[in-house]
C-alpha positions in Angstrom: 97.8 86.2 68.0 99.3 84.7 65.0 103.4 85.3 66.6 105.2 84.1 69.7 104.7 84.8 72.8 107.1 86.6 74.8 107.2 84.9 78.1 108.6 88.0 81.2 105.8 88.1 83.5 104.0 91.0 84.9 107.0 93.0 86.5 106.4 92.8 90.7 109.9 91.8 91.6 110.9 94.5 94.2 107.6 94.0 95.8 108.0 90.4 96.2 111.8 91.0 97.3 110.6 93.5 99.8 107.9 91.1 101.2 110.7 88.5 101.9 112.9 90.6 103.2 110.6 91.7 105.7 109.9 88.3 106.7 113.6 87.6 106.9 113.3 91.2 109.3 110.9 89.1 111.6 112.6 85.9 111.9 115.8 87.9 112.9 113.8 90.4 115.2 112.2 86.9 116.8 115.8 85.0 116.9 117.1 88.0 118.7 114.7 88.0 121.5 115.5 84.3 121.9 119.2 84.9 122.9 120.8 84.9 119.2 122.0 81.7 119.5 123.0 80.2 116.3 122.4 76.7 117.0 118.6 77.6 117.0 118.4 80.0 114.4 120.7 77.4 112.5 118.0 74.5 113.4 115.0 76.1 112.1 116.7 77.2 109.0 117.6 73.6 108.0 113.7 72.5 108.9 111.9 75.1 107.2 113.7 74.8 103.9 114.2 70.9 103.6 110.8 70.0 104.2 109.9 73.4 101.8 112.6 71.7 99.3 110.5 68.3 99.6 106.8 70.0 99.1 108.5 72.0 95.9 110.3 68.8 94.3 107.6 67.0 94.4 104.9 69.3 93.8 103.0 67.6 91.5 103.1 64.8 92.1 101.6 65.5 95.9 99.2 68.1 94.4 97.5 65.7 92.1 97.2 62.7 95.0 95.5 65.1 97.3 92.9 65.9 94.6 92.6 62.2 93.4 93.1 63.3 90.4 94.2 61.0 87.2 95.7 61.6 84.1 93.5 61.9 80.7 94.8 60.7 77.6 94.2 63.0 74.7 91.5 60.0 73.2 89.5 61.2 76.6 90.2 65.0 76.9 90.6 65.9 73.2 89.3 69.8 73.5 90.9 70.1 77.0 94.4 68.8 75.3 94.0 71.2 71.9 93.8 74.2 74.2 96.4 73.2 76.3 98.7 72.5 73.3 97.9 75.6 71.4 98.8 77.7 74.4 101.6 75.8 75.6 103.3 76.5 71.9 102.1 80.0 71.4 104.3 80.0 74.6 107.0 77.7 73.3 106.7 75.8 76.2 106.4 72.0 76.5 103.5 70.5 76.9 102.2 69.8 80.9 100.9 66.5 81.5 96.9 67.1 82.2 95.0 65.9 84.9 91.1 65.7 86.3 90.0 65.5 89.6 87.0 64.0 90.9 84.7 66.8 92.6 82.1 69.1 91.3 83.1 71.6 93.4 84.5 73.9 90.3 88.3 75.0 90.0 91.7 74.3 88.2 95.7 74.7 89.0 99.0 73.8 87.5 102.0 72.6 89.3 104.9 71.4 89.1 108.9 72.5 89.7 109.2 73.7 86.2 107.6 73.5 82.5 109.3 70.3 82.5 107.2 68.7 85.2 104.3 70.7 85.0 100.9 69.3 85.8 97.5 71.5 84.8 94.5 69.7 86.8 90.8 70.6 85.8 87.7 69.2 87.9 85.2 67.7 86.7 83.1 70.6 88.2 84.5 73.5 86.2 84.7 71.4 82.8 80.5 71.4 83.1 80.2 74.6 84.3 82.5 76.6 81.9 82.4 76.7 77.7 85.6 76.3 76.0 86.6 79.8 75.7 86.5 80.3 79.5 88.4 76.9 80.2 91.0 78.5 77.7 91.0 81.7 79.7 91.8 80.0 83.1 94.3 77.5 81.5 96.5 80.4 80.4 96.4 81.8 84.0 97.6 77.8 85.6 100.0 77.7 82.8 101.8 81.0 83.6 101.7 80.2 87.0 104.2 77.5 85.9 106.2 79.7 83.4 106.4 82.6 86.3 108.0 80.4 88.3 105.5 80.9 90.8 105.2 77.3 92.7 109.0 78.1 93.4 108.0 81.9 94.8 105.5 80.2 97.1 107.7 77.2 98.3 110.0 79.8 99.3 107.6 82.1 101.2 106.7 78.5 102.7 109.7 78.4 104.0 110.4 81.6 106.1 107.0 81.4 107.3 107.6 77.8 108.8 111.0 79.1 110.3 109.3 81.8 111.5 106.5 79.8 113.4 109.0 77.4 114.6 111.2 80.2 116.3 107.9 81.3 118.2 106.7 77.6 119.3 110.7 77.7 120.7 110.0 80.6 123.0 106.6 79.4 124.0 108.0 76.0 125.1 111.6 76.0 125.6 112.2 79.8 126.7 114.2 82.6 125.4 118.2 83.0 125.4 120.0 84.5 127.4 118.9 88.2 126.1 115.2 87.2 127.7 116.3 86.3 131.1 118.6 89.4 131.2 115.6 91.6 130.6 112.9 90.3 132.6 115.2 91.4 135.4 115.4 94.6 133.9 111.4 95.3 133.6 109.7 92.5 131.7 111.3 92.9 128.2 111.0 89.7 127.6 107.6 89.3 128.2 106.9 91.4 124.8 109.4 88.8 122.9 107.6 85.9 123.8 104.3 87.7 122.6 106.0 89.0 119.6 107.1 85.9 119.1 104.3 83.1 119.8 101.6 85.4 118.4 102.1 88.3 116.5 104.9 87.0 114.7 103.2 83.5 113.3 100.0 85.6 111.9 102.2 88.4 110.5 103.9 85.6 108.2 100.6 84.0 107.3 99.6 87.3 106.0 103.0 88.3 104.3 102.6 84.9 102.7 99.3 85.3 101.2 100.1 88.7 100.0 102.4 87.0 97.8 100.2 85.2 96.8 97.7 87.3 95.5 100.0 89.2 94.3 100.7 86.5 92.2 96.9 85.9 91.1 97.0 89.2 89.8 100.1 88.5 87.6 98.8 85.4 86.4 95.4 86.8 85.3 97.3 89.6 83.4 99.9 87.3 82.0 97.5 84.4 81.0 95.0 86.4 79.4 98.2 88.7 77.0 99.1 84.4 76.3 95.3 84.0 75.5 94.3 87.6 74.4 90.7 87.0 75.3 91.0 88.8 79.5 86.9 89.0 79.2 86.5 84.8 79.0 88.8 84.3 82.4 86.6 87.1 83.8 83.3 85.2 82.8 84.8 82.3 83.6 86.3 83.8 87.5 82.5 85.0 88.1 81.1 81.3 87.2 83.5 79.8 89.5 82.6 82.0 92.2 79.1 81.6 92.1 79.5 77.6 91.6 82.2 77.5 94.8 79.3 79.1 97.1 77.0 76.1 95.7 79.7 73.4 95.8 82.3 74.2 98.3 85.0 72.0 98.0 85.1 69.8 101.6 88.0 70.7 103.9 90.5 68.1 104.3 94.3 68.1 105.1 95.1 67.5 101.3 92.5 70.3 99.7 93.9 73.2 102.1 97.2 72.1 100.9 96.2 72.9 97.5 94.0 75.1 98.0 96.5 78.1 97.8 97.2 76.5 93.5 94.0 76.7 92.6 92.5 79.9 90.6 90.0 80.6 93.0 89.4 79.9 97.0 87.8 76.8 96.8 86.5 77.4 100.0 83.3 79.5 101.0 84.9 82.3 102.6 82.9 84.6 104.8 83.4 87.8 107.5 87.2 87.5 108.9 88.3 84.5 106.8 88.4 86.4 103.9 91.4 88.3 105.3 93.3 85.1 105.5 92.5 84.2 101.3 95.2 83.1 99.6 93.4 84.7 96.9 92.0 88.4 96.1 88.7 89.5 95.7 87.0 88.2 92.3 85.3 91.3 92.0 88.8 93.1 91.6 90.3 90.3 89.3 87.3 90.9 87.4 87.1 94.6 87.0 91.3 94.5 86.2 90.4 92.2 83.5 87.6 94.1 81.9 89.7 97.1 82.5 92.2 94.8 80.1 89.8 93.5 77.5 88.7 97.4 77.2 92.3 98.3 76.4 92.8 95.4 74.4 90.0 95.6 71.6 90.6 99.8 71.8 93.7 98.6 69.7 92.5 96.0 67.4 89.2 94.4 66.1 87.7 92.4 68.2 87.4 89.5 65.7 91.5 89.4 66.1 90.8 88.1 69.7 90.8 84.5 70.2 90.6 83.5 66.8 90.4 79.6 66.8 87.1 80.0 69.2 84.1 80.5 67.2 80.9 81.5 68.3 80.5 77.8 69.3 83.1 77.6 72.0 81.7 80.2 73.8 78.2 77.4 74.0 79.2 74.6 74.2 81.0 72.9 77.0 83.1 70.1 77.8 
């Protein structure tokens, strides 16, 4: 605990890749069946990633205004700013700019374009529910978020899926190309590409989309807890926040689902058939990797050597 930590990420890569390139396979397959014309592939293209380009850039600072959140000063936040300091060097990373949000509905994220203009929000939910040792378990996962790169991952899988979407709203209202009309005189061809388009293609982004993102839960509960090396308190801490969401949902409003894909757990109570469209994977699986981690972990040194600077008192007390 005492040296540098290697920032690399859990190694996904080729799966993300391949989960974009099959996107980039549907918006091609859907631009074909609408003639191939470039001016419309060409239009979409420019949408998707400018207003995608917008929502990244200024991540932050739209993140933190949908939650009503406000920066604390270290004079109001002093445990909350040690932890985030200590982890932020042990990363050699500077230090994110920390915000609270007003809701007991219990959850954190971090945002921001880079570790330069980063954000890590808390609200004031979780800081009751959750001692000090879990808060430092789910600020290293929102802080590797950040130094994974991941905001820009998801901004781009933004992207393709708005293109995509768009390209089946253009068959729906303005018709196909010249490759539709040509084949609903040849037997109704076309009839398939304006259903593959207006409604398979639009759900099979959404769910390409939030398979990259839990992948990328996954990665940041693995690489936060090696920055932490204490994967038991963001599994305590994951099961608390669970439990607390089901008690204090957090209400549904245009600027909560837009974050709601940043935080570290669905802050929404998810039940039957909405829990295939999460953005995030089942607790009980993030849980069970990370005992499956803290097993591994103290199997190769003492568990004292875990989490030294939290006592026996962090794990009572809260904030």
């Amino acid at each position: 605990m005492n040296g540098k930590f290697k920032v690399h990420g859990h190694f996904n890569g080729l799966k993300t890749a391949l989960l974009f390139a099959l996107m980039w396979a549907i918006i091609m397959l859907i631009w074909w069946f609408t003639g191939g014309s470039e001016g419309t592939l060409g239009i979409y293209i420019v949408i998707g990633l400018v207003t995608t380009f917008a929502s990244y850039w200024f991540s932050d600072k739209i993140a933190v205004a949908s939650m009503r959140a406000r920066q604390v000063s270290e004079q109001e936040a002093p445990e909350l700013y040690q932890i985030v300091r200590e982890l932020s060097a042990r990363a050699g990373k500077p230090m994110p700019r920390i915000y609270i949000a007003p809701t007991m509905s219990p959850n954190a994220f971090a945002t921001g374009r880079n570790e330069r203009h980063a954000a890590v929000c808390c609200t004031q939910g979780i800081l009751q529910m959750l001692n000090v040792r879990e808060i430092r378990g789910v600020l290293g996962h929102e802080l590797m978020h950040v130094y994974n790169r991941d905001i820009l991952t998801s901004a781009i899988a933004s992207a393709l899926a708005t293109i995509i979407t768009y390209l089946g709203y253009s068959m729906m209202y303005l018709g196909g190309g010249n490759r539709d009309r040509d084949s609903r005189d040849s037997g109704g061809f076309g009839l398939i590409g304006v259903l593959l388009s207006t409604i398979l293609a639009p759900i099979g982004a959404t769910l390409i989309q939030l398979s990259i993102s839990r992948t990328r839960e996954f990665d940041a509960d693995e690489d936060g807890s090696r920055l932490t090396g204490d994967p038991a308190a963001l599994a305590s801490a994951l099961n608390k926040i669970e439990n607390g969401v089901q008690q204090h949902p957090m209400p549904k409003t245009a600027g909560t689902q837009n974050v709601s894909s940043m935080m570290i757990a669905n802050p929404f109570s998810s039940k039957g058939l909405s829990r295939l469209f999460s953005t995030h994977p089942p607790t009980s699986e993030r849980i069970a990797r990370l005992m499956q981690m803290s097993s591994e972990m103290t199997g190769s040194q003492s568990p004292e050597s875990i989490a030294p600077h939290y006592s026996q008192r962090a794990d009572q007390s809260t904030f």
